[in-house]
N, C-alpha and C positions, 0 to 999 in steps of 0.2 A: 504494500500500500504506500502510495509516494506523496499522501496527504496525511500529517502530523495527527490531524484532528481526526481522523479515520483508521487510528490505530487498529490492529487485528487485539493488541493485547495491552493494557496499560501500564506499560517499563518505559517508554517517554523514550526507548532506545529505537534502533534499525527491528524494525517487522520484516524481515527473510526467512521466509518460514519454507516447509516443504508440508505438504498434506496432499492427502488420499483425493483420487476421484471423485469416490462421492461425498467427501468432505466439502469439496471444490464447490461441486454441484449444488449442493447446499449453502453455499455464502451468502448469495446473495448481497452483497454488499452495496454500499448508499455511494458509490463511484459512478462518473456519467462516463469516463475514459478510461481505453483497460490498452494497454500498447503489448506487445509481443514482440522479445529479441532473441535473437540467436544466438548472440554472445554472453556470455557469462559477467565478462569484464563490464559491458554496456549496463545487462540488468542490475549489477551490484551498484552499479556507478551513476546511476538514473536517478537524473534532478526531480526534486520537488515536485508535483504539479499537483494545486488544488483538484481534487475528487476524483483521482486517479488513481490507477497502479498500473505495475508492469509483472508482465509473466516472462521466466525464462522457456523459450519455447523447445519444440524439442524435435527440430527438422520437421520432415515430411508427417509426424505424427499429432494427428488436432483430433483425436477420437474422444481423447479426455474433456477437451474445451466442451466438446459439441453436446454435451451430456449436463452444462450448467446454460440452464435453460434463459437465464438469467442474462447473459452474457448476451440475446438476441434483442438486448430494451437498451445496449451501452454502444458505445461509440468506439469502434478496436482498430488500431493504426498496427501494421504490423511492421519492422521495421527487422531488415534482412541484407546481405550483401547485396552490394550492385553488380549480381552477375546473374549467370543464366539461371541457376539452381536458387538464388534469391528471389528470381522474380516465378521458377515453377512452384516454391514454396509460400510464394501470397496466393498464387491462381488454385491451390489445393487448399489452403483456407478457406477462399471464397466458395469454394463449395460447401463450408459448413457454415461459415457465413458471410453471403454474400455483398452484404455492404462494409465489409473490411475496406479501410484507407489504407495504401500505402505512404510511409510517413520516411524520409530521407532517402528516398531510392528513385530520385530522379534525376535528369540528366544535369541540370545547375548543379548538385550536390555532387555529382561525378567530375564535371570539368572543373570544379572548384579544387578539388583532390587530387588532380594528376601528379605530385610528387610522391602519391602511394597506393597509385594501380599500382596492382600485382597480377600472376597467373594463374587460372582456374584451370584446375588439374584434367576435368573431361565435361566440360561445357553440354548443359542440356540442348537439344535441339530439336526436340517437339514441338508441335504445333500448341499455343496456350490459349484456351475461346475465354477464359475469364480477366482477363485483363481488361482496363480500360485501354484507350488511344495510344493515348500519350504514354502510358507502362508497356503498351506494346511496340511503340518506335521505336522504345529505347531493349528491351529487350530483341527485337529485329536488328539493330545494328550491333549487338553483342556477339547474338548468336550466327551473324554472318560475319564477323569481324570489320566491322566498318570503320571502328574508334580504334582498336588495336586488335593483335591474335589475343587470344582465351582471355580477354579484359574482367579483370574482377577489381571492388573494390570492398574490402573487409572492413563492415561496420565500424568496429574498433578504431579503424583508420580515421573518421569522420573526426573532425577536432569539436571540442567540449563547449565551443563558443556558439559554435555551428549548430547543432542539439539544441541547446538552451534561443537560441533566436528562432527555429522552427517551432521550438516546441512554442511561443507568444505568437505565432501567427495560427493556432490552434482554437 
């Protein structure tokens, strides 16, 4: 939980908890925004935001999500490499729910970062029907290599100023 005031426990410390499915399922919590990352580093390290929280997600696996029924009345940014396997991993979200935002995995945030592209070890190259437009131009120049060969850019890489100014245009 990444709102003070919406502690899971009252120690006034860090709420990083780990709980059961249908513990999950059951929360139900008074949060309007629930974000998903894929880093460890990101979620530990994930600023403040009134009535929110973040989950660390867990790749290609949303069976657990889709089960808090809760989570279909909030607002979920999911927030993934910018590579081919970040953007198959929103479009397999959206299948369980389909108004997920993608939240730092656009092209300004990419070319903002060119001193740490790196390489994506085996680029997906499927066809993805749930992306919107603009997730999928930029996903078509990835996976055709238009920006660079295997163009990934690792969350983690995104710098902490950059985060925190997306996240007030929220």
């Amino acid at each position: 939980v990444l709102d003070p005031d919406l502690a899971l426990f009252p120690t006034g410390t860090e709420q990083d908890v780990t709980i059961t499915t249908q513990t999950f399922a059951r929360l139900d919590l008074p949060v309007k925004r629930v974000f998903i990352t894929e880093n460890e580093i990101n979620f530990l390290a994930f600023p403040p935001v009134p009535r929110s929280m973040v989950i660390f997600g867990a790749g290609y696996g949303f069976e657990m999500l889709s089960e808090a029924g809760w989570l279909q009345d909030r607002s979920i940014y999911y927030w993934g490499d910018i590579d081919t396997h970040g953007f198959a991993i929103l479009d397999q979200l959206r299948g369980h729910f389909p108004a997920a935002a993608s939240f730092l995995m656009d092209r300004e945030t990419l070319l903002a970062h060119l001193p740490y592209w790196g390489l994506e070890p085996q680029p997906e190259r499927r066809d993805l029907h749930r992306l919107n437009s603009v997730e999928h131009d930029l996903y078509d120049d990835l996976r055709q290599n238009r920006l660079s060969d295997r163009l990934r850019l690792e969350q983690e890489r995104i710098g902490f100023d950059w985060i925190k100014r997306a996240l007030t245009k929220l």
